[in-house]
C-alpha positions in Angstrom: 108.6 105.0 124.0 107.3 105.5 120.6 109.3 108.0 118.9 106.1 109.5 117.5 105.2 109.6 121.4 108.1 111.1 122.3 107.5 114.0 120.4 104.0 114.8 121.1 105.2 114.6 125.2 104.0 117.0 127.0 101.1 118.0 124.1 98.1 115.5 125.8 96.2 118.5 126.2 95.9 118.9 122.2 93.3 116.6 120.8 95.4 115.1 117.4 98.3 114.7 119.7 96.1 112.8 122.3 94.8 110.8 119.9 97.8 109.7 118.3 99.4 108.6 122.3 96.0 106.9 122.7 96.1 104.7 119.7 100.0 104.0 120.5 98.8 102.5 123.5 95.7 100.7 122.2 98.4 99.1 119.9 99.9 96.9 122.7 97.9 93.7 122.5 96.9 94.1 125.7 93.3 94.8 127.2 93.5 99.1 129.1 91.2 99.5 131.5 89.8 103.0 130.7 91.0 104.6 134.2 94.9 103.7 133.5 94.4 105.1 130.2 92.8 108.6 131.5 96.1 108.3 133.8 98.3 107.9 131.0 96.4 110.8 129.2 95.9 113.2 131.9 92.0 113.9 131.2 88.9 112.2 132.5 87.2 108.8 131.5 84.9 110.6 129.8 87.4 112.3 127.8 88.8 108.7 126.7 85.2 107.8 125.4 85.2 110.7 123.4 88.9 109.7 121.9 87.6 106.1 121.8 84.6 107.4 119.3 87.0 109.4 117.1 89.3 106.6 116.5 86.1 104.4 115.5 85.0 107.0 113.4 88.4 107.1 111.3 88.7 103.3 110.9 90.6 102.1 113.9 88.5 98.6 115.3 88.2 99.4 119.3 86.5 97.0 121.3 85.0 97.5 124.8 84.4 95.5 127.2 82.1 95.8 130.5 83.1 95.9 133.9 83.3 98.2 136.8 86.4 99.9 135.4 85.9 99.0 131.3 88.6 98.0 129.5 89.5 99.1 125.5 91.2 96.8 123.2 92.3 97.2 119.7 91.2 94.5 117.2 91.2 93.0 113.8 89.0 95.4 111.6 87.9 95.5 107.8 90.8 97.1 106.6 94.0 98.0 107.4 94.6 101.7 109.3 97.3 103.5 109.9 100.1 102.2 112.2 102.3 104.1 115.1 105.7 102.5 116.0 107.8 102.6 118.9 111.4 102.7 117.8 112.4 99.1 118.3 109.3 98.4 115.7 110.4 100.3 112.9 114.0 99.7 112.9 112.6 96.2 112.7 110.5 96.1 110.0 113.4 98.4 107.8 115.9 96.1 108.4 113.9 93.4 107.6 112.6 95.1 104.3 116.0 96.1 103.3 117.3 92.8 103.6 114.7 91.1 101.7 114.8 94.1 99.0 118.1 93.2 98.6 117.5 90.4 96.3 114.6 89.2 94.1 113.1 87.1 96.8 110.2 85.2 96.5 107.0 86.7 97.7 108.5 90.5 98.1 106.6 91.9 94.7 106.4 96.0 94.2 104.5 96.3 97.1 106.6 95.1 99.8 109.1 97.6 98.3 106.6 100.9 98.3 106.4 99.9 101.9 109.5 100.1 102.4 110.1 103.3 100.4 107.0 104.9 102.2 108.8 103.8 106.0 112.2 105.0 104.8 110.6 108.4 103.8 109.8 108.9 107.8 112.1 107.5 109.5 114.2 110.0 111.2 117.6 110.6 110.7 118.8 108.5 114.0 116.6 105.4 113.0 117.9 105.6 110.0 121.7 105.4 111.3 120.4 102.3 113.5 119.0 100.7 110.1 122.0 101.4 108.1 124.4 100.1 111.0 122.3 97.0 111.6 122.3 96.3 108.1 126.2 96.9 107.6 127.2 94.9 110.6 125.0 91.5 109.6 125.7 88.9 106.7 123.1 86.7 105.6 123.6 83.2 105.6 121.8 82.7 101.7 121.8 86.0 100.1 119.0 84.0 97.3 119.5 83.2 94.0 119.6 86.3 91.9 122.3 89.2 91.6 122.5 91.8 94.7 120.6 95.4 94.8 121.4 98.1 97.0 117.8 98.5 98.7 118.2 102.5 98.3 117.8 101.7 94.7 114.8 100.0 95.0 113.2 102.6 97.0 114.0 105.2 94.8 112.5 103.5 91.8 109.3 102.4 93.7 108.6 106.5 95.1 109.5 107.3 91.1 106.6 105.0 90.3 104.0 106.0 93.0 104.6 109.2 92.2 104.4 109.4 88.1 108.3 111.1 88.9 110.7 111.0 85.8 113.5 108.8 86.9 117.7 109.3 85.7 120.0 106.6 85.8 123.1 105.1 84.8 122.7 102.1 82.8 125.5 99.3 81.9 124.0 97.0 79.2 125.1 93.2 78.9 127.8 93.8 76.6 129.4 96.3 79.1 128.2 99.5 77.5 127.6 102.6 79.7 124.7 104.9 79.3 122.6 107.5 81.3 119.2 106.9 80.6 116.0 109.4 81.8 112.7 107.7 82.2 109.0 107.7 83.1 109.3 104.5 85.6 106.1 102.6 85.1 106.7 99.4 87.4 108.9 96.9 89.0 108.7 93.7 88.2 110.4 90.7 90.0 110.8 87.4 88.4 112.3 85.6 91.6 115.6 86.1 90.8 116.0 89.6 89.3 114.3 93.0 89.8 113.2 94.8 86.3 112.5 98.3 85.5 109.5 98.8 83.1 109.5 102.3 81.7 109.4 104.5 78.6 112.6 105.7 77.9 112.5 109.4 77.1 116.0 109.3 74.8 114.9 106.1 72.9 111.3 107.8 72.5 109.9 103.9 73.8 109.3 101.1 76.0 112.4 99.1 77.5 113.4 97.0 80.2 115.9 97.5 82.7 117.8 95.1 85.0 117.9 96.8 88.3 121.3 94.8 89.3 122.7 97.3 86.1 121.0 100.9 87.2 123.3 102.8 89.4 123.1 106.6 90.7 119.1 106.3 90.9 117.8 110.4 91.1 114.1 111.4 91.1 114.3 114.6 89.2 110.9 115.9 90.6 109.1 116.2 87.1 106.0 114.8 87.2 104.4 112.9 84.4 101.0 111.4 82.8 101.4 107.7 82.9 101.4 106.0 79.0 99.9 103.0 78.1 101.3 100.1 78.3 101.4 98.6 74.6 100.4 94.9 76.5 98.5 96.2 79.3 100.4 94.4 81.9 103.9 95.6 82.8 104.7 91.3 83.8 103.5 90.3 80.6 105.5 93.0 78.3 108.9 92.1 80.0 108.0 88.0 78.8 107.9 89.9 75.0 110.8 91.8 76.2 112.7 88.6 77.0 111.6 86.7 74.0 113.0 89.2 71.6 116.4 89.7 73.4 116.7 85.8 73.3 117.2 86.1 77.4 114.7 83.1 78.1 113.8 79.6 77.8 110.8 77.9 77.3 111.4 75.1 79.7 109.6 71.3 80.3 110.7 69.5 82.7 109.3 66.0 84.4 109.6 65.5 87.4 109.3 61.9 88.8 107.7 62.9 92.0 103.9 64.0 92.7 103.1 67.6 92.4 102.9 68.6 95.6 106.4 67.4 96.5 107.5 69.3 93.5 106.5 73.2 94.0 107.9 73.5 97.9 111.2 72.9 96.0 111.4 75.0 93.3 110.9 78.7 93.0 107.2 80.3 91.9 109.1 81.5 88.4 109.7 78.3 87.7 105.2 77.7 87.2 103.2 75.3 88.8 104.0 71.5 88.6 100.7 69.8 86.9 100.3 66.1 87.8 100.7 63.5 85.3 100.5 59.6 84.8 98.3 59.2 87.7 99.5 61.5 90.3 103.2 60.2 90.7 104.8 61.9 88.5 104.5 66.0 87.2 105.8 68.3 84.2 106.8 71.7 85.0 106.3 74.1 82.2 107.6 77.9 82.7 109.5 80.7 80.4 112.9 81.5 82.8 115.4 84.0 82.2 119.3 83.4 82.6 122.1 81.1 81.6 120.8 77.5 80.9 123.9 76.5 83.7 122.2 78.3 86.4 119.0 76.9 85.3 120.6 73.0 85.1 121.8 73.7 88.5 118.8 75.2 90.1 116.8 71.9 89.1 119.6 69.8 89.9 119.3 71.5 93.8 116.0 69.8 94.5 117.2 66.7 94.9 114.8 64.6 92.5 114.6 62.6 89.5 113.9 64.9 86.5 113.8 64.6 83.0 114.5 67.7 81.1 111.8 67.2 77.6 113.0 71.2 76.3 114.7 73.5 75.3 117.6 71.7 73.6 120.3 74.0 75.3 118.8 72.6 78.8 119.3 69.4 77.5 122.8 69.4 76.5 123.4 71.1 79.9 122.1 69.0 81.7 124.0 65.9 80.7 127.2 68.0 80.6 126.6 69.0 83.9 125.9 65.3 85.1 129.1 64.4 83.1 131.3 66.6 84.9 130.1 65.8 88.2 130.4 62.1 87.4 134.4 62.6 86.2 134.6 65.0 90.1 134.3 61.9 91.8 135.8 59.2 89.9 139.9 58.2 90.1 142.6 59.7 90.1 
């Protein structure tokens, strides 16, 4: 029983409540004759229709179909409307968000993250104890290739940034220093491997960066702000700049001697696109990457193919200190 069912029991005879059980049901991917449904509501067919109507008049695709009894099924529409979930359905999808959040996984950008945020903001108190046990009791296998984040963090940051909410934090820098830190949050950025804070930092009267692996004790004060400008336009594009200047990333070429398309399955998106070279069988991966140039070597070491690295030098002296010491693992003695 949806828990959003649950509490509207007993209420079928109050037209929002109605509607809401009605489009809980249509949500099973199933085809509801409109006599079980006037069962499961209480009221007359004719009553359904007239639900049936106000659900396609706020958005929600309903299909019927003829017959001596009719039948109602929801379908694919235009846009996306509002979903109700049973229990099982949203301790599902917050698990599954809060894992992912976790880490800077491929493909979960800001906006799997204000989804998660927006979910966790419902969620009543005894879903979230199923989440939160779930979540404690289970280890992933691969836990991806960038530093851990405690999801709550996440979501914090991302209602901070939907909102236009002045964010506090406690920031330790890479040198180890410790520092509180009050904001206007303008986005999160994920490279892959890391999370990143974009936002003007009220202290510093200016634009900075932040490494979400280093923010602890997250707190939306509740002041609301006007957004600034962006001095680049594009909060991805100012943390490249921010990189460059802190000397926290590489301009990388790398050839692969493989074609393209067996290239990019292997390697992260941060990493660019492979582009084909001398006719098709061999590619050159060009992308700027933040971290250590060891984590880098062995990230292109993991795929398994012939590469040659063409820049930076630091790669390159990596690289062939990497293969050296590998070589000396296996030898005598």
């Amino acid at each position: 029983m949806s828990y959003i069912c649950g509490m509207l029991e007993g209420m079928t005879t109050d037209t929002p409540a109605r509607l809401l059980t009605l489009l809980s049901l249509l949500q099973t991917p199933r085809e509801w004759p409109g006599g079980e449904l006037a069962d499961r509501l209480g009221v007359s067919r004719r009553t359904v229709r007239r639900d049936i109507d106000r659900l396609r008049e706020l958005g929600y695709p309903v299909q019927a179909t003829m017959g001596a009894d009719g039948g109602y099924r929801l379908v694919a529409g235009k846009a996306m409307p509002p979903l109700v979930l049973d229990d099982e359905e949203a301790v599902a999808i917050a698990v599954g968000l809060r894992a992912g959040a976790g880490h800077a996984v491929e493909g979960l950008d800001e906006a799997s993250v204000r989804a998660l945020a927006k979910l966790e903001q419902v969620l009543p108190s005894r879903l979230r104890h199923r989440v939160a046990t779930l979540q404690s009791a289970t280890t992933p296998l691969t836990s991806g290739d960038g530093p851990s984040i405690a999801p709550e963090t996440l979501t914090v940051m991302a209602s901070t940034v939907a909102g236009h909410e002045r964010l506090r934090f406690a920031y330790r820098a890479a040198d180890g220093s410790e520092s509180r830190r009050v904001t206007e949050p303008y986005r999160l950025v994920s490279t892959g491997r890391r999370w990143y804070l974009v936002a003007y930092d009220l202290d510093r009267d200016d634009w900075r960066t932040f490494r979400v692996d280093r923010v602890s004790e997250p707190f939306a004060t509740g002041a609301r702000f006007a957004p600034r400008e962006l001095p680049t336009g594009d909060a991805a594009e100012y943390l490249r700049h921010s990189m460059r200047r802190r000397n926290d990333s590489y301009e990388i070429a790398v050839v692969f001697h493989a074609p393209a398309e067996a290239v990019a399955p292997l390697l992260p998106h941060w990493m660019g696109t492979p582009e084909a070279v001398d006719g098709c069988t061999s590619c050159v991966v060009r992308a700027t990457v933040s971290g250590s140039v060891e984590w880098i070597a062995v990230r292109l070491a993991t795929t398994g193919l012939e590469f040659r690295v063409r820049e930076p030098a630091e790669l390159v002296d990596c690289v062939r200190d990497l293969g050296a010491r590998l070589a000396r693992a296996t030898g005598p003695g």
